[in-house]
N, C-alpha and C positions, 0 to 999 in steps of 0.2 A: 504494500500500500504506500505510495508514495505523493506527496502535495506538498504545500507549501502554508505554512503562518502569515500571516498581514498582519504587523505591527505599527500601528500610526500614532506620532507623537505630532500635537499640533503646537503652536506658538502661539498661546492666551498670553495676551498682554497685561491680564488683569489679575494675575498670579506670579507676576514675574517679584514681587516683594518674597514669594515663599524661597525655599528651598528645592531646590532641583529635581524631580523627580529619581529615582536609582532601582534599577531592576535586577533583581539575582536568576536562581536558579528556575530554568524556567522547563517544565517537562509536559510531554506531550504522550495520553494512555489512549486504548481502544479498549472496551469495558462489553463483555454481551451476558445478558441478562434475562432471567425469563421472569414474568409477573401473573398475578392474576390480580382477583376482583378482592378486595378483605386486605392489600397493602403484604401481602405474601410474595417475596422477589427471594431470584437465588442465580449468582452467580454462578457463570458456568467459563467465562473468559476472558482475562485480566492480561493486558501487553502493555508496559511504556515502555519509552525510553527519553532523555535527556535533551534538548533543543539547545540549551544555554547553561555551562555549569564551570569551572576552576580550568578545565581543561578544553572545553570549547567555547571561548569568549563571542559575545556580540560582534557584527559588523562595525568596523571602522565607521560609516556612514552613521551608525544610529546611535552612538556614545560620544560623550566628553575627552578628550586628548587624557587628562587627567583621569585614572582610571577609579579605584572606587571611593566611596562615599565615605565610608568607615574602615580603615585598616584592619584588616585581619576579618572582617564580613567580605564576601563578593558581592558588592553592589557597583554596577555599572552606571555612572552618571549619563543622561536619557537628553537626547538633543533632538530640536524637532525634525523628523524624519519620517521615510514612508520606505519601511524596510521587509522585506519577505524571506521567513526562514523556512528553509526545505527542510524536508522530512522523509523519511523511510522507514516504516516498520514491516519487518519479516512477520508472516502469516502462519501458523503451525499449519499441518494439513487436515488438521480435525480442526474447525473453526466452529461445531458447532450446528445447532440446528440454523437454517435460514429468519429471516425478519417476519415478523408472522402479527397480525391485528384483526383481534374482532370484541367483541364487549365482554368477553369474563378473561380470556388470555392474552398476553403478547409477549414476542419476542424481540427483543431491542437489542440492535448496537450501536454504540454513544461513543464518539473520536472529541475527547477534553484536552483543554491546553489548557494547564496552569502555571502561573506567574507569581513570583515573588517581587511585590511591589515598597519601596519605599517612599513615604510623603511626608515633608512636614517631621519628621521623626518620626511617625508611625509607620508601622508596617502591614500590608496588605497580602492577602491571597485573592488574585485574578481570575478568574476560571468563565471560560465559554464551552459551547460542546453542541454538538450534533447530533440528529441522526442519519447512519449510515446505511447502505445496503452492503451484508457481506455475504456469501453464497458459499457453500460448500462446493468444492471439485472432485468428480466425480471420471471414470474412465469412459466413455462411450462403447469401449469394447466391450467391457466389465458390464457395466451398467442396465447396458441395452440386449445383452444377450435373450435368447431363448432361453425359456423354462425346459428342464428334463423332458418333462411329462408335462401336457396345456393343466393349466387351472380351470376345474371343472364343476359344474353346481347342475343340477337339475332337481323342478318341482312337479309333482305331478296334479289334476284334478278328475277325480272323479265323478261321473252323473249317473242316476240311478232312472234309465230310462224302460219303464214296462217290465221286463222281464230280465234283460241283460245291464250291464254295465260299460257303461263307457269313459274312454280315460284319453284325455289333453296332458300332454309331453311335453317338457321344455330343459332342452338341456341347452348351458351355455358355456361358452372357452375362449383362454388368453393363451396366446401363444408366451406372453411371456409379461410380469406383472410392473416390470418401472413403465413410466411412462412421463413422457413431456409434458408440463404444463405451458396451453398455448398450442397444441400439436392437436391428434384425432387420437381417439382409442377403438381398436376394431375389436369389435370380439363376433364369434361364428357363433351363429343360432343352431340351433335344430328342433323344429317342431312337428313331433307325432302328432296327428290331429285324429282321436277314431270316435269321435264326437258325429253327429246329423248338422254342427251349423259349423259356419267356416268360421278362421281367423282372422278376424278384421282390423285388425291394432294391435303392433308392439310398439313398445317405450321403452326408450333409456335414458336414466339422469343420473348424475354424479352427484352422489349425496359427501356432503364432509359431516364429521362428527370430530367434538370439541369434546374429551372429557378432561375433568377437574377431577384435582384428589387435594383434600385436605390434609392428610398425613403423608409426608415423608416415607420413599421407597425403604424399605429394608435392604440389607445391602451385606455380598459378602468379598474375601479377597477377587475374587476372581470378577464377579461380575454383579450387576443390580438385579432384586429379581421384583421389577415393577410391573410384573403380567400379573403378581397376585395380587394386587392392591383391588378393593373396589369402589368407583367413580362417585365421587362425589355429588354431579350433577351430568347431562352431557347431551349439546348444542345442537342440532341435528340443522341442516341448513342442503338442500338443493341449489346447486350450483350452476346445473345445463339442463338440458333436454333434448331428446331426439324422438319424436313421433312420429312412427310407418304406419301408412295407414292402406288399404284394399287402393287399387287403382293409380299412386300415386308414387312416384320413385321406379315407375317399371316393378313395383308389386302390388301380385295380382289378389293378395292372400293366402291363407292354408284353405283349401276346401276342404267339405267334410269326407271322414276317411281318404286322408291322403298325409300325406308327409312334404316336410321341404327342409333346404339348408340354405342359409344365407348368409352373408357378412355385414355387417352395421358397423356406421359411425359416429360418432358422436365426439363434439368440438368442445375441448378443455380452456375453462379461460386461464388469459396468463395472469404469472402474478401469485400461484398457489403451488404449494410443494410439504408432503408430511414429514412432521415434526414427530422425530423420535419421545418414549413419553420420557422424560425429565425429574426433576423434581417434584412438579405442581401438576401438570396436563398434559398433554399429548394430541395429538392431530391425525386424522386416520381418515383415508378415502375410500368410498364403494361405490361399485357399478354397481347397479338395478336394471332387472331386466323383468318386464312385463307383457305376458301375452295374454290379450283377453279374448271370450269368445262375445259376451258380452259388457254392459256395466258392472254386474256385481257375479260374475266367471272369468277365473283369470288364475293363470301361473305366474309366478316370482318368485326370482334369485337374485344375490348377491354375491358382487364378487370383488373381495379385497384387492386393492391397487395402490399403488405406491408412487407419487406424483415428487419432481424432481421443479426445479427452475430452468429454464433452458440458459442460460449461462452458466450452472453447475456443468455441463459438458465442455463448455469452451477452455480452454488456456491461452493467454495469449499470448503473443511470439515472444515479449521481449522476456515472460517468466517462465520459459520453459526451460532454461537454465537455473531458475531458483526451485521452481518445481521440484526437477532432478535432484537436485542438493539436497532438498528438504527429506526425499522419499529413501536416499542413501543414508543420511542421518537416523532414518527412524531406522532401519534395517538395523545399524549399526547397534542402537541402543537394545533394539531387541533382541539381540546375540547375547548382550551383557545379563547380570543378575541384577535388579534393578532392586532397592527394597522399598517395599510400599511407602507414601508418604503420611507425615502422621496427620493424626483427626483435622489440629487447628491449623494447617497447613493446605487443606485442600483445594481451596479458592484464592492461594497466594498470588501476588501480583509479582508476572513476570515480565523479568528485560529484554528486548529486543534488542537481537544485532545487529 
């Protein structure tokens, strides 16, 4: 991640009786966080590093010739200027889930510059901050492969017509479950129809679900086991839609007693991607798939999918040398015996190279 600070000293003429302005150490973090609703936040990714300190002094342009304010403090005497300090911070390759907002959860990343201000004899703490977009990277090979075996769900219904039984079939399949958001997602139908009336309408919508957890995962050396928690509350939200209907799309329907296979689409908006669950909540996407014979006859399945950002696949040219570095480094580490970190150490704030 790489930018630049805008530091502007202006020339008030109606302050020039005080003392100088004087700036010390001045450090610049990237901070990612997850929260919910009830003021419950938890640290999941903590980076500075330094801008201005003993060993990397200010711009000549934006200081007094005379260096600091108080001997033996680094405070740099502050002359009117308009100065821009660059920056670079290294990215771990686990950055964490994606930015994520909706009314009980979010995921935030906040880039702070703080300053050590001196006025008047007082001393000050400066701090500005933002929000960021920062995305996980992801391999497109890895990522986007095939499943072994398709992801598979089928529902049945039966009707109890005169004498015999009749039974409506709907089986459905992923070739394979990450998926783009912003892209299409196909999945293959097959409808057994041994029903008297035809299929007149399938549907598909991508439903997200938001669950909350008030207690904290349990958690062992090895790994969290947050699948046995159970949800607090949990946000259920329809996101797309795709409606087939008899006649339209080049389908013509299931008739009765008969059978067919098709492939369907249905358009992801951008902008969305699941969130592993965390401390607090978790983020998880499904396909629905509905075939009705009529209003209240109908099959439904669901089927779990796992939606990415389409810039988690990108790299871009100039980091695929830092990339590389990063991905030898963790190699590296995990050859070693590393020994766990302790409790009050978990969410410590690390330096960047």
């Amino acid at each position: 991640m790489e930018g630049h600070v805008k530091v502007i000293v202006d020339d008030n003429e109606k302050l020039k009786h005080r003392r100088s302005l004087g700036v010390a150490a001045t450090t610049i973090d990237l901070v990612g966080f997850e929260e919910v609703t009830g003021h419950r936040r938890a640290t999941f990714l903590a980076l500075g590093t330094e801008l201005m300190d003993s060993k990397h002094p200010p711009p000549s342009t934006m200081v007094e010739p005379d260096n600091p304010l108080l001997p033996g403090e680094r405070f740099w005497s502050l002359k009117p200027s308009v100065s821009a300090l660059p920056f670079m911070l290294s990215l771990p390759l686990d950055t964490g889930p994606p930015p994520f907002t909706s009314k009980q959860a979010k995921i935030r990343f906040l880039l702070c510059v703080t300053a050590t201000i001196r006025d008047a004899g007082k001393r000050y703490r400066v701090r500005v901050s933002q929000d960021i977009c920062v995305v996980p990277t992801y391999d497109p090979e890895r990522a986007l492969t095939s499943l072994p075996s398709p992801l598979i769900a089928s529902d049945e219904l039966s009707l109890q017509r005169w004498s015999t039984v009749e039974t409506l079939n709907l089986t459905a399949g992923l070739y394979r479950q990450v998926w783009v958001s912003g892209g299409s997602i196909f999945v293959d139908l097959h409808i057994s129809n041994k029903t008297h009336k035809p299929v007149k309408r399938v549907e598909l919508s991508l439903e997200r679900d938001v669950l909350c957890y008030k207690h904290a995962a349990a958690a062992t050396l090895e790994k969290t086991s947050g699948q046995a928690r159970i949800s607090e509350s949990n946000d259920r939200m329809i996101l797309a839609k795709s409606t087939h209907r008899e006649d339209c799309d080049g389908w013509s329907g299931t008739e009765a007693y008969t059978s067919d296979a098709r492939t369907c689409e249905i358009l992801v908006p951008r902008g969305h991607a699941t969130v592993k669950c965390g401390r607090y909540f978790e983020v998880r996407y499904f396909l629905n798939v509905t075939a009705s014979l009529s209003s209240s006859k109908s099959v439904s399945v669901q089927l779990p999918i796992i939606l990415v950002h389409m810039n988690s696949l990108d790299v871009l040219p100039n980091s695929v040398a830092q990339v590389a570095a990063a991905i030898e480094e963790k190699r590296m580490h995990q050859g070693r015996r590393i020994p766990p970190p302790e409790k009050n150490q978990r969410h410590r704030r690390q330096r960047s190279n």
